[in-house]
C-alpha positions as a Markdown table, in Angstrom:
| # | Residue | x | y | z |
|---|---|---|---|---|
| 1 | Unk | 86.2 | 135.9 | 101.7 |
| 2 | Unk | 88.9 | 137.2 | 100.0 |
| 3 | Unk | 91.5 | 135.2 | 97.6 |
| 4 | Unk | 94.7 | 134.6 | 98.6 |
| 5 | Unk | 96.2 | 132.2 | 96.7 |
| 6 | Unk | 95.2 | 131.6 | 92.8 |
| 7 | Unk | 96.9 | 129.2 | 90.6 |
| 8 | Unk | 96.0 | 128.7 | 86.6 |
| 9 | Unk | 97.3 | 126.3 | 84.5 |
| 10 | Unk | 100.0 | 125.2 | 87.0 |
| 11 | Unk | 102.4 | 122.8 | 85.4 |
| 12 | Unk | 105.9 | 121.2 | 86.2 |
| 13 | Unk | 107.8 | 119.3 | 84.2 |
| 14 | Unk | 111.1 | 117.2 | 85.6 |
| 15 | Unk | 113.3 | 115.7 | 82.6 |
| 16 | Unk | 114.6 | 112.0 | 84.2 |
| 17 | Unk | 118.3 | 110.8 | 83.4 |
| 18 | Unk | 121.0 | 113.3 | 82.0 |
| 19 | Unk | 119.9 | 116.9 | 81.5 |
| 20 | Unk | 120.2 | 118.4 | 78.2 |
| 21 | Unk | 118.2 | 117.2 | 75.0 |
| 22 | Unk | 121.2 | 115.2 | 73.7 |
| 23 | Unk | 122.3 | 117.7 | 70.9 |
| 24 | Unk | 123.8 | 121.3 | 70.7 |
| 25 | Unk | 121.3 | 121.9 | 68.1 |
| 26 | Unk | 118.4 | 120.5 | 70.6 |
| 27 | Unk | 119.5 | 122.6 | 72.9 |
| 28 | Unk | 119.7 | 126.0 | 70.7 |
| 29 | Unk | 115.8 | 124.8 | 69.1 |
| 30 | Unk | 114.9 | 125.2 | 73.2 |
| 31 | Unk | 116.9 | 128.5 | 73.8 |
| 32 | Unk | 115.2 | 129.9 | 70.6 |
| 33 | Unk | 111.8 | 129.5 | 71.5 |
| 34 | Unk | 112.4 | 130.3 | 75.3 |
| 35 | Unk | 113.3 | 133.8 | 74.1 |
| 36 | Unk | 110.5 | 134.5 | 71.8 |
| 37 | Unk | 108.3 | 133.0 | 75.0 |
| 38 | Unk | 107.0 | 129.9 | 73.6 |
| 39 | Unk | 106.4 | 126.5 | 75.2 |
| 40 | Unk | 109.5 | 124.2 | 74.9 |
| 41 | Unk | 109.4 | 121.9 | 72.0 |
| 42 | Unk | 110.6 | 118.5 | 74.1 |
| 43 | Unk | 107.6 | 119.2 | 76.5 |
| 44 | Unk | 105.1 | 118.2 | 74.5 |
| 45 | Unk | 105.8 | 114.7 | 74.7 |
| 46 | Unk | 105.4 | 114.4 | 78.3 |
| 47 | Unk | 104.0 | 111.9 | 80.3 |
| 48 | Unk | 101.7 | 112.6 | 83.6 |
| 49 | Unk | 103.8 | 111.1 | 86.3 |
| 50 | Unk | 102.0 | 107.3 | 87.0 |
| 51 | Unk | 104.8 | 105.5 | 89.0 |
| 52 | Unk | 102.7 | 102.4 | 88.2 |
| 53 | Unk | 103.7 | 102.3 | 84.3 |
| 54 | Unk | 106.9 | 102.3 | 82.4 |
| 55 | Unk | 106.9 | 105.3 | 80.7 |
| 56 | Unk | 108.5 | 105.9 | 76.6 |
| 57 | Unk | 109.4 | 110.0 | 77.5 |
| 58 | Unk | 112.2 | 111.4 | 79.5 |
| 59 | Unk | 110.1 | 114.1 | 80.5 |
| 60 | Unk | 107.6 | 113.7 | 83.1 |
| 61 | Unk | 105.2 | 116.0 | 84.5 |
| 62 | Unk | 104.9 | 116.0 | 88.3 |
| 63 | Unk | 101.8 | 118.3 | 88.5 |
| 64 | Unk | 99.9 | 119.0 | 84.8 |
| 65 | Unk | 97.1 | 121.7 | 84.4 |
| 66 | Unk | 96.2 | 122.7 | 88.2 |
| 67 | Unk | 93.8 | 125.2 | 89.0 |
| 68 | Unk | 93.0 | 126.4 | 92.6 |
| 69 | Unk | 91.7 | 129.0 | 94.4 |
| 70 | Unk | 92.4 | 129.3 | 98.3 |
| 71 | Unk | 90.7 | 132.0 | 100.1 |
| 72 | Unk | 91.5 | 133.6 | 103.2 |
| 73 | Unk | 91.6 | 131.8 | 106.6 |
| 74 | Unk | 90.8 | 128.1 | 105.2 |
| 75 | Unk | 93.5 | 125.2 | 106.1 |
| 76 | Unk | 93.4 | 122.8 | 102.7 |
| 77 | Unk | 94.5 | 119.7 | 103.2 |
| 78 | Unk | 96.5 | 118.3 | 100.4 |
| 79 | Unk | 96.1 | 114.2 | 100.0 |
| 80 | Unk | 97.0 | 112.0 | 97.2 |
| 81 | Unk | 99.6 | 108.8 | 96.8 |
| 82 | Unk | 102.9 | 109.0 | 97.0 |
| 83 | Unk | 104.0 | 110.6 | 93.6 |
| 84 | Unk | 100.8 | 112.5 | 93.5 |
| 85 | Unk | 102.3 | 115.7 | 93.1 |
| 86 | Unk | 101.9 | 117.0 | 96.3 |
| 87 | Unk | 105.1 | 118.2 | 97.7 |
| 88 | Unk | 105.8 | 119.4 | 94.0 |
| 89 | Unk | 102.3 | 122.2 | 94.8 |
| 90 | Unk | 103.3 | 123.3 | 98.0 |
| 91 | Unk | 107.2 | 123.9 | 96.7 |
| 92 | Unk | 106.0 | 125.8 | 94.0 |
| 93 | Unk | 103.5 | 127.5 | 96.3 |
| 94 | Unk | 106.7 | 128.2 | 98.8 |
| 95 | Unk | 108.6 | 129.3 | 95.7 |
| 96 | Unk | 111.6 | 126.9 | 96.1 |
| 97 | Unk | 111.4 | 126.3 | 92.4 |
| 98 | Unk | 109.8 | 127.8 | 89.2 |
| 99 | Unk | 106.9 | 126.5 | 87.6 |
| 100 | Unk | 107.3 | 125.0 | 84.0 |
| 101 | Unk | 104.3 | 127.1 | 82.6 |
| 102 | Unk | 101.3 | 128.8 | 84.7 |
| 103 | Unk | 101.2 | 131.1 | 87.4 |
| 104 | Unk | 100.9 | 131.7 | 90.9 |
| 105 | Unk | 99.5 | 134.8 | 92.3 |
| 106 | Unk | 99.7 | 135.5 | 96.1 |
| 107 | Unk | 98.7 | 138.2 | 98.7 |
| 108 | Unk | 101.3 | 138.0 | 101.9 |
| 109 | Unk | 104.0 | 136.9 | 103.3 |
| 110 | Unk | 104.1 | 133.2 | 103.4 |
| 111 | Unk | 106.3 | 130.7 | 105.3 |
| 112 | Unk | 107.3 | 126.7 | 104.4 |
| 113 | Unk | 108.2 | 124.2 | 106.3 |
| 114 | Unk | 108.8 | 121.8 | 104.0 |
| 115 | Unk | 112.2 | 120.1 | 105.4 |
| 116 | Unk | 113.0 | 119.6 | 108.6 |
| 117 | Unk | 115.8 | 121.8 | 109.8 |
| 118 | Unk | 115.9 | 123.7 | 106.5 |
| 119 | Unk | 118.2 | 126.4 | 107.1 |
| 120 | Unk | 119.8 | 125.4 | 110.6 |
| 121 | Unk | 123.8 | 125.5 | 110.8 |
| 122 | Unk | 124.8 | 121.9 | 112.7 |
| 123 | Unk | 127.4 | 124.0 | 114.3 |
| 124 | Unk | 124.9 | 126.9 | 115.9 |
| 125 | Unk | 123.1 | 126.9 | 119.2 |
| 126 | Unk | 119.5 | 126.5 | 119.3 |
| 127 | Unk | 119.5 | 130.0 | 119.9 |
| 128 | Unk | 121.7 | 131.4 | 117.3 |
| 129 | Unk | 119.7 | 129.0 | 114.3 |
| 130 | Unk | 116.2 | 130.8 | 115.6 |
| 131 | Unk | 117.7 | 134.3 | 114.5 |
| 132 | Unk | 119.1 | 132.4 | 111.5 |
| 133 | Unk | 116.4 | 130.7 | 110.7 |
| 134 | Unk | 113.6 | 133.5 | 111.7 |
| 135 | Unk | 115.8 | 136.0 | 109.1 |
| 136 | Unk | 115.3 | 133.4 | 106.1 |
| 137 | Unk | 112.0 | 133.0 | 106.4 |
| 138 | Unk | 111.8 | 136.7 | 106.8 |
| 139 | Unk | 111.9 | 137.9 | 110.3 |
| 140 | Unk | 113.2 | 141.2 | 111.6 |
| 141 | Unk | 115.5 | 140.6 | 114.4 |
| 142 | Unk | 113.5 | 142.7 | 116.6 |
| 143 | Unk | 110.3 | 139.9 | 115.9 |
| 144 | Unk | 112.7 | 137.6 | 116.6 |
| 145 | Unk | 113.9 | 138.7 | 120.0 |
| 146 | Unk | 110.1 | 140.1 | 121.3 |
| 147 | Unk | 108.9 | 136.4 | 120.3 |
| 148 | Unk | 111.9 | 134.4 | 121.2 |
| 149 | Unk | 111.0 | 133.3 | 124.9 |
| 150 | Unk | 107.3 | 131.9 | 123.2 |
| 151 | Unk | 109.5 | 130.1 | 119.9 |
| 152 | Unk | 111.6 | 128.4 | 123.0 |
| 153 | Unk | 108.2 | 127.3 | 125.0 |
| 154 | Unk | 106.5 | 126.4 | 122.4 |
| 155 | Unk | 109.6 | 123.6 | 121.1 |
| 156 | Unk | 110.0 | 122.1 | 124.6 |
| 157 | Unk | 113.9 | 122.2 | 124.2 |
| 158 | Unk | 114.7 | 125.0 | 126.6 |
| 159 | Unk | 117.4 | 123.1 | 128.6 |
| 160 | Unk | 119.5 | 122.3 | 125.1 |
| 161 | Unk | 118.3 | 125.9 | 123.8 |
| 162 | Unk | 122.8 | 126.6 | 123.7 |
| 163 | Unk | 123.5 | 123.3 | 122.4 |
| 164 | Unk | 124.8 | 123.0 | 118.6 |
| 165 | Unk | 121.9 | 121.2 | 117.0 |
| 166 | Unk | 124.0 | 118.8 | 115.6 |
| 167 | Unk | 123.7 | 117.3 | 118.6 |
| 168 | Unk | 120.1 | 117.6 | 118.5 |
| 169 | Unk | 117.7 | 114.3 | 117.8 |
| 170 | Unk | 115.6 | 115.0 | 114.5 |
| 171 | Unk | 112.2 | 115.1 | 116.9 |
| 172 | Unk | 114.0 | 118.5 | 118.5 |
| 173 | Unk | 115.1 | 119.5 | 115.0 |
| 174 | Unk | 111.5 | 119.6 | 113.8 |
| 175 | Unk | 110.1 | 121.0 | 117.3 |
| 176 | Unk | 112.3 | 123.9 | 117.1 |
| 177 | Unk | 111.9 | 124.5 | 113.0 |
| 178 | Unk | 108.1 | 124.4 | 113.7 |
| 179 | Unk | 108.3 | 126.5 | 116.4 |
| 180 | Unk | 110.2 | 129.2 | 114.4 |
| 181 | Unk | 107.9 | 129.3 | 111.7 |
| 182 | Unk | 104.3 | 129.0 | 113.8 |
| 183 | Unk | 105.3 | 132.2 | 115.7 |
| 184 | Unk | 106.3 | 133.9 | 112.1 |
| 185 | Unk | 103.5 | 136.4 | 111.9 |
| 186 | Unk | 102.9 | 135.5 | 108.1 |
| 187 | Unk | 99.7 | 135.2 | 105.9 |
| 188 | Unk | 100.0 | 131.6 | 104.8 |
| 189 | Unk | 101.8 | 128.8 | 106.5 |
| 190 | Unk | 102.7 | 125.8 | 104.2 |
| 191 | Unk | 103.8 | 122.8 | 106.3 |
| 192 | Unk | 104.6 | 119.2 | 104.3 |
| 193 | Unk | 104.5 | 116.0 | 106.3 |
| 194 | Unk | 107.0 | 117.3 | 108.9 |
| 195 | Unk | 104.8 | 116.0 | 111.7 |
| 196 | Unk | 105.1 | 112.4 | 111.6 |
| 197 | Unk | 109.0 | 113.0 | 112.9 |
| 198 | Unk | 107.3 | 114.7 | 116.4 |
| 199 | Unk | 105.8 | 112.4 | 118.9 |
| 200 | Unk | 101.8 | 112.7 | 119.3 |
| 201 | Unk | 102.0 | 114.8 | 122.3 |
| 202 | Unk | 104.3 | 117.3 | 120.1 |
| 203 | Unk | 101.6 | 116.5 | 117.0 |
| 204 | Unk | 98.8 | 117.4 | 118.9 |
| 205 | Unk | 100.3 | 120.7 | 119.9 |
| 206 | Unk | 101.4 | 121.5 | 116.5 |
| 207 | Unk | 97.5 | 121.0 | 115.0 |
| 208 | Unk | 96.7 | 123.2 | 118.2 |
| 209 | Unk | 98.7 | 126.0 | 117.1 |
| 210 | Unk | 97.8 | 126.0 | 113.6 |
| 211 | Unk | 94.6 | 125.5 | 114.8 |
| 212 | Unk | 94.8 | 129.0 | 116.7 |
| 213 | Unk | 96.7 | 130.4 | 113.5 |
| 214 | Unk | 94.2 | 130.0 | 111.2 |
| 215 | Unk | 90.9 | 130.5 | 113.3 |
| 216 | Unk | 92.1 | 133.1 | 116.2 |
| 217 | Unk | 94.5 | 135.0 | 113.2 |
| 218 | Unk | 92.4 | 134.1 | 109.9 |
| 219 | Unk | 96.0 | 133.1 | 108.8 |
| 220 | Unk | 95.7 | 130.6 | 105.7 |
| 221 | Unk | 97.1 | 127.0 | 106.2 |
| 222 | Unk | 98.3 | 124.4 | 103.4 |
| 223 | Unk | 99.2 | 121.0 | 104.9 |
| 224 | Unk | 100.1 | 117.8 | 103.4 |
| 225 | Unk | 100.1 | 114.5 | 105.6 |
| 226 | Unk | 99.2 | 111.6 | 105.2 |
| 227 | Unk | 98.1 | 111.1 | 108.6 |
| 228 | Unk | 94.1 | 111.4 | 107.9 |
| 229 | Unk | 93.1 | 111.7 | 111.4 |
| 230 | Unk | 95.7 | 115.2 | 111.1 |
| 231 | Unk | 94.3 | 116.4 | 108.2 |
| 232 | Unk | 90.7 | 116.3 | 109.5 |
| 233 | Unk | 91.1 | 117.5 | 112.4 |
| 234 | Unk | 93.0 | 120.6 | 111.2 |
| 235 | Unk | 91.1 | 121.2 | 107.5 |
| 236 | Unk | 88.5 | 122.2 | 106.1 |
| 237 | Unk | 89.0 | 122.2 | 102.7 |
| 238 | Unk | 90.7 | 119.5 | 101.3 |
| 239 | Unk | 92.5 | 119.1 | 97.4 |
| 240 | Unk | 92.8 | 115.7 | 96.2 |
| 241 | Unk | 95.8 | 114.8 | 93.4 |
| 242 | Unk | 96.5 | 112.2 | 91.6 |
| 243 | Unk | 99.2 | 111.5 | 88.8 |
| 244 | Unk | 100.1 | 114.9 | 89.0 |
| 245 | Unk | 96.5 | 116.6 | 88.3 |
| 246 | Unk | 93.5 | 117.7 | 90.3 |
| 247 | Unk | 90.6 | 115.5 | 90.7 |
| 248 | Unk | 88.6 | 117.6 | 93.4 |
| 249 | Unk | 88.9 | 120.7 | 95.2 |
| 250 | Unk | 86.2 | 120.9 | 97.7 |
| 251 | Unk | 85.6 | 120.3 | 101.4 |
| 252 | Unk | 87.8 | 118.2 | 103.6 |
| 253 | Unk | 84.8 | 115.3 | 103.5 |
| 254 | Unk | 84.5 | 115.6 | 99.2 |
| 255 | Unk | 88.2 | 115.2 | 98.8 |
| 256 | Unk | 88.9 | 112.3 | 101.3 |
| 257 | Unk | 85.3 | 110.6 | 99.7 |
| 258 | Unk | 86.9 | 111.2 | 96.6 |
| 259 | Unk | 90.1 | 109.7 | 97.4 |
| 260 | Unk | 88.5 | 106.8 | 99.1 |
| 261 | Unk | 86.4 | 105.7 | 95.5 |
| 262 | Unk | 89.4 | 106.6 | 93.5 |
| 263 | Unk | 91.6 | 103.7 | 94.9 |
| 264 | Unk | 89.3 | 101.3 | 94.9 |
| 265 | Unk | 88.6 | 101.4 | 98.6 |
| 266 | Unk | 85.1 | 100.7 | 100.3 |
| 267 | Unk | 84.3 | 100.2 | 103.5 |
| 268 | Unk | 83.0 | 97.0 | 103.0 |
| 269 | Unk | 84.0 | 93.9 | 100.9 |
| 270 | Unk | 82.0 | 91.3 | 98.6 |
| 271 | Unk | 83.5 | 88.0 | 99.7 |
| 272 | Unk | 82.8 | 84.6 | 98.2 |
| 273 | Unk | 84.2 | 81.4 | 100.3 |
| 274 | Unk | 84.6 | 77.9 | 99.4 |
| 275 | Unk | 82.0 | 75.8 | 100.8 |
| 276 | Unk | 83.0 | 72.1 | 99.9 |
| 277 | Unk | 82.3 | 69.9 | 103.1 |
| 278 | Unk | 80.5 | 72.5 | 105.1 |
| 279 | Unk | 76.8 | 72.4 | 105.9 |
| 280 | Unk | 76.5 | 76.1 | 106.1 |
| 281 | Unk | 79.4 | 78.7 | 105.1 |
| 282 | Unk | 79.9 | 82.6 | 105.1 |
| 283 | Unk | 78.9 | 83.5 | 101.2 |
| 284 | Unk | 78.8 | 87.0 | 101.7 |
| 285 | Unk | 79.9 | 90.1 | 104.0 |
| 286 | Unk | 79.1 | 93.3 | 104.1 |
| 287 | Unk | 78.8 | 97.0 | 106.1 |
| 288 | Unk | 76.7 | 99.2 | 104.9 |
| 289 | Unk | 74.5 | 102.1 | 106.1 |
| 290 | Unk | 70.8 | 101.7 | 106.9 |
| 291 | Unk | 70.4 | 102.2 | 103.1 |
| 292 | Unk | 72.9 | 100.1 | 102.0 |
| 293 | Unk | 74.9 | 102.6 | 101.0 |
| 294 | Unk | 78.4 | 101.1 | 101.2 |
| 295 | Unk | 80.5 | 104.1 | 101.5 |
| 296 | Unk | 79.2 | 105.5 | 104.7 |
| 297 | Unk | 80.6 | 108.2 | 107.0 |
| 298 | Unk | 82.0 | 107.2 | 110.2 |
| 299 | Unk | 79.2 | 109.3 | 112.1 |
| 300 | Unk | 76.1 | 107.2 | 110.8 |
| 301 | Unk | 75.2 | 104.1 | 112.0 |
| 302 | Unk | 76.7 | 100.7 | 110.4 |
| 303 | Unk | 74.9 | 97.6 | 109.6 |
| 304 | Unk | 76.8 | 94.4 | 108.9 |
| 305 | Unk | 75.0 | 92.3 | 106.5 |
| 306 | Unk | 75.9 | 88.3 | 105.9 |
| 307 | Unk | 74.3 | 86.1 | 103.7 |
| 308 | Unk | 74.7 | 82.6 | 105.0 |
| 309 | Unk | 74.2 | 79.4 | 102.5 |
| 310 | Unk | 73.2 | 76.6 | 104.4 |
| 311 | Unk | 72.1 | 72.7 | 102.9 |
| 312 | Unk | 70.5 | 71.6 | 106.1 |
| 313 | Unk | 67.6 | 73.4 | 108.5 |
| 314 | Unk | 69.8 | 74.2 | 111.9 |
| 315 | Unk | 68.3 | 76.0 | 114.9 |
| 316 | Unk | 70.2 | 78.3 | 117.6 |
| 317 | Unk | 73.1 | 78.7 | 114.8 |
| 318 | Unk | 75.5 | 82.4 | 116.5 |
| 319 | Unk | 77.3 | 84.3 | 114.7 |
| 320 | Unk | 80.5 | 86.3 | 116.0 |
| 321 | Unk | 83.2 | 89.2 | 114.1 |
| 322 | Unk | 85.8 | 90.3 | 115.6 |
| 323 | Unk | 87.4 | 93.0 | 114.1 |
| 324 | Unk | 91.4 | 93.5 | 114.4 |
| 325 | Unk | 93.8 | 95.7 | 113.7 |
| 326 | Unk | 97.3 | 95.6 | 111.2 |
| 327 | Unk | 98.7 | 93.9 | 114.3 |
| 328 | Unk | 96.0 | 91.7 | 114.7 |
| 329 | Unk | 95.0 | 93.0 | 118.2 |
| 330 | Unk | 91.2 | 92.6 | 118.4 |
| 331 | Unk | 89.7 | 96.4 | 118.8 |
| 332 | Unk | 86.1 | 95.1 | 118.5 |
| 333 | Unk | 83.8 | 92.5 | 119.0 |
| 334 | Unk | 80.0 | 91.5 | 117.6 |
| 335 | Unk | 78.6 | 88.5 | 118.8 |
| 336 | Unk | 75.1 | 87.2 | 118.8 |
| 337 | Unk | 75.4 | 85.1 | 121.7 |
| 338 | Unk | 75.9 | 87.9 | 124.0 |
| 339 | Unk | 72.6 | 88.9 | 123.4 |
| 340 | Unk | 70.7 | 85.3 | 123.4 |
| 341 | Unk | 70.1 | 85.9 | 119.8 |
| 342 | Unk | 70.4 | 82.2 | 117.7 |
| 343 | Unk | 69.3 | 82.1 | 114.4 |
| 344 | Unk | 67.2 | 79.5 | 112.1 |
| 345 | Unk | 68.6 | 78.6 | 108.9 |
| 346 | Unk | 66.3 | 77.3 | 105.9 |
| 347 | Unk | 68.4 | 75.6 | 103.5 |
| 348 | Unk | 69.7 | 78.2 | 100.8 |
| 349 | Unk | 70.6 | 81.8 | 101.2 |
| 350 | Unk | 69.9 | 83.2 | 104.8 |
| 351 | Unk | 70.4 | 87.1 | 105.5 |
| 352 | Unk | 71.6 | 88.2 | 108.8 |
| 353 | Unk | 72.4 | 92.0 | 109.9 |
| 354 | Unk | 73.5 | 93.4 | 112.6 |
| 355 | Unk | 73.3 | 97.3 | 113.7 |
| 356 | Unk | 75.8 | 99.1 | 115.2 |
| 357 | Unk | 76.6 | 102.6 | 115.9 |
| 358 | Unk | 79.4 | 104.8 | 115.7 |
| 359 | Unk | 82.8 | 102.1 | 115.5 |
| 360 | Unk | 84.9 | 105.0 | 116.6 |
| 361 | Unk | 87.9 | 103.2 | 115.0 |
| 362 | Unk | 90.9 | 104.9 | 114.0 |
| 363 | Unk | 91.6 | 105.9 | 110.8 |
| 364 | Unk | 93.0 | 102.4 | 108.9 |
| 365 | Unk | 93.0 | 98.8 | 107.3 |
| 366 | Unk | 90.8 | 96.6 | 109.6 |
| 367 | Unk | 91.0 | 92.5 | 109.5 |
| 368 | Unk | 87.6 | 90.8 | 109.9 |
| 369 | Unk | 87.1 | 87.2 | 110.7 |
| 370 | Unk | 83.8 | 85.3 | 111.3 |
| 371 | Unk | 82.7 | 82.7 | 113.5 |
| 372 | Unk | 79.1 | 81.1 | 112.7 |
| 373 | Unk | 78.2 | 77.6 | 114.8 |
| 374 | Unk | 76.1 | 76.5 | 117.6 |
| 375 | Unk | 76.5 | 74.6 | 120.8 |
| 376 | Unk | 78.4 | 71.8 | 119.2 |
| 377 | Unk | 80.3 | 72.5 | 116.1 |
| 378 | Unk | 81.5 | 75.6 | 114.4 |
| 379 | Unk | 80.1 | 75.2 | 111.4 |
| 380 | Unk | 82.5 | 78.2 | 109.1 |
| 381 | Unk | 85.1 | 80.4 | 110.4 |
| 382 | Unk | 86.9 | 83.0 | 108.1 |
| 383 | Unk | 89.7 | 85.3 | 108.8 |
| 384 | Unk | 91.4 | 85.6 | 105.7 |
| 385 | Unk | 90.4 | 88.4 | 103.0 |
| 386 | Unk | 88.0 | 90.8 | 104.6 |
| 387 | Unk | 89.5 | 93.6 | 105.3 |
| 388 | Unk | 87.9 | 97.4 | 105.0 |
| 389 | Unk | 89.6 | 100.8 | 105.5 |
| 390 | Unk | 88.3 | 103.7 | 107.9 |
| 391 | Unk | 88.8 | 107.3 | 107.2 |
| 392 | Unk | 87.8 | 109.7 | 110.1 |
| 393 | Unk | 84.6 | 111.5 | 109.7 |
| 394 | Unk | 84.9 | 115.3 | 109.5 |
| 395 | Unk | 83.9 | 116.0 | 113.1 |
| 396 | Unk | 87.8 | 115.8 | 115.2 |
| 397 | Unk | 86.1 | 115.4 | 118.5 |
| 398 | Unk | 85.7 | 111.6 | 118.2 |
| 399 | Unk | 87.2 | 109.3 | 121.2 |
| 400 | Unk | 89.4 | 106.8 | 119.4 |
| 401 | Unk | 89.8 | 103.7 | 121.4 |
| 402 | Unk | 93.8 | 101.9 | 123.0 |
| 403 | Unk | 93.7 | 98.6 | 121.5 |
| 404 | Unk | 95.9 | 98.3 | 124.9 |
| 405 | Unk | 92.7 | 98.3 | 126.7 |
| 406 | Unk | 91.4 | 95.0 | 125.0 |
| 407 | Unk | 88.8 | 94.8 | 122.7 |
| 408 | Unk | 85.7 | 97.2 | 122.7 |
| 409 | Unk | 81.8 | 96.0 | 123.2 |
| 410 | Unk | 79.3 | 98.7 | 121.3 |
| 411 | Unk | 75.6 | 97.9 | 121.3 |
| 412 | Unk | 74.6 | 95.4 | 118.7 |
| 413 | Unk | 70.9 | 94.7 | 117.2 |
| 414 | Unk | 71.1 | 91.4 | 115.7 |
| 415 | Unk | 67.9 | 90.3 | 113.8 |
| 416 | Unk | 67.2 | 88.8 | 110.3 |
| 417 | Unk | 67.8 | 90.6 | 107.5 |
């Protein structure tokens, strides 16, 4: 496929506090060697842009080095932290401001929607700010009027279409602004974050369209959210950033595996528990694959592994996890005891798993607590501390469960490990 974006040696640099160098002759030393077209003296003392640190320079670079290709008819998903540099790339790629040094070579027209409402006039109609804002991005007036009854369908705000938009709620700002530049008929379409103001009805229409954009009209996509569940479904490419530079540029999967590692995230956490007073405790928790591997896609099946210390030998011993949400709504539940399956613990170390299949768990931070007893005492309980995070596998097709339905019974194969 052919290129249609290429960046090399992308840079931007933003100088923090007062602008100017602090001296008239500073500021000649920089004029000087702009116009014999070498690199600014003060930039070389740059920092990358880590939020995290206190940095010693006034200059910091939001993106530093980048190198990308983009060929025709992909949708790259953009993901990183905040302050990864992300909105910085896709300004420079809408050309709302100049690079610092590199350079950025594209074939076609392309349209961002980067802010919502960019270009409206608070005191137009609906109608009159699609003509305005169809001729910024670069629409004749005749593509505006031939496509103007499908811009209106498409935003849902028909009956306020001759209403100022000051009036308007920032949901209909962002229906109509969208609407404008999906029906654009550009090359690339750069769209940053402007989603999460829509409701998921709107959202899910939105991916639709670009959807039919870049598949049905090989038209290239570059979106940045930081709503995963978005990005895979719409992507398949993805670029991950961090501190302002590229770590990966491959598919959607690479890039979010990538970004998983990078911050430390697993699927799974090591925990070790306090066991004074208790004659058999939780001393370790785990989900891995069926190889142990502990960063696992969300398609393959899951075994949770436990290693229970015990001081005593204790028949008929169950062991329950329930695994809530942020809002600690229970979305799913394994217990042994729904299957008649007790287990023997020998005094020391005693490994239990449990198989699962597909969670089907929205993208997130999941709370885990354990329950192990028998018939007459609980003998540990843990809901502090284990948490894991779920990023949605590549396919888009998956049923994600209402935690408003209560919580969710999968098939469980509970044996010894």
């Amino acid at each position: 496929m052919p290129k249609v974006i290429q960046v090399e040696n992308l840079s931007k640099a933003y100088q923090l506090g007062t602008f100017g160098t602090g001296t008239i002759s500073r500021d000649l030393e920089r004029y000087w060697a702009r116009l014999r077209g070498k690199e600014d003296p003060f930039l070389k003392v740059g920092e990358v842009n880590d939020r995290t640190t206190k940095g010693t320079s006034n200059i910091v670079w939001s993106l530093k080095d980048i190198n990308l290709e983009v060929e025709e008819g992909d949708a790259v998903g953009i993901i990183g932290s905040n302050g990864a540099g992300k909105s910085t790339l896709l300004k420079l790629l809408g050309r709302t401001t100049s690079p610092t040094t590199g350079t950025i070579k594209m074939k076609g027209r392309v349209v961002s929607l980067l802010e919502v409402g960019t270009g409206f006039h608070p005191e137009l109609s609906g109608r009159e700010n699609i003509f305005l804002n169809g001729a910024i991005l670069g629409m004749r007036k005749s593509e505006i009027k031939r496509r103007f009854d499908e811009i209106v369908a498409f935003s849902g705000v028909e009956r306020y279409i001759d209403t100022p938009v000051k009036r308007y709620s920032s949901g209909m700002y962002v229906r109509l602004a969208f609407a404008v530049a999906a029906h654009l008929e550009s090359e690339i379409l750069i769209v940053d974050e402007v989603l999460a103001v829509g409701d998921a009805e709107f959202q899910k229409k939105c991916l639709g369209k670009m959807n039919d954009v870049r598949k049905g009209q090989g038209r290239t996509v570059l979106f940045v959210s930081h709503n995963m569940t978005a990005v895979i479904a719409l992507c398949n490419k993805g670029s991950y950033l961090k501190n302002g530079r590229l770590i990966l540029n491959g598919t959607i999967g690479e890039a979010m595996l990538a970004y998983s590692n990078d911050r430390g995230i697993k699927y799974t956490k090591n925990v070790k528990i306090l066991s004074e007073g208790k004659k058999a405790w939780l001393s370790e928790f785990l989900i891995t694959d069926e190889d142990r591997n502990e960063y696992i896609q969300m398609e393959t099946s899951k075994v949770v592994r436990l290693t229970i210390d015990s001081t005593v030998h204790m028949d008929n011993v169950f062991v329950g996890i329930g695994i809530n949400d942020m809002n600690d709504v229970r979305v799913l539940t394994l217990f042994s005891r729904f299957y008649n399956k007790g287990f023997c613990l020998k005094p020391g170390p005693n490994h239990i798993k449990c198989q699962v299949g597909q969670m089907h768990l929205k993208p997130g931070i999941y709370k885990t607590e354990v329950f192990i007893g028998n018939d007459y005492e609980t003998l540990d309980y843990y809901d502090n501390g284990l948490q894991f995070e779920i990023f949605l596998s590549t396919k888009a097709d998956y049923l994600l469960p209402d935690a408003s339905q209560g919580s969710i019974f999968i098939n469980q194969i509970w044996a010894n490990d």
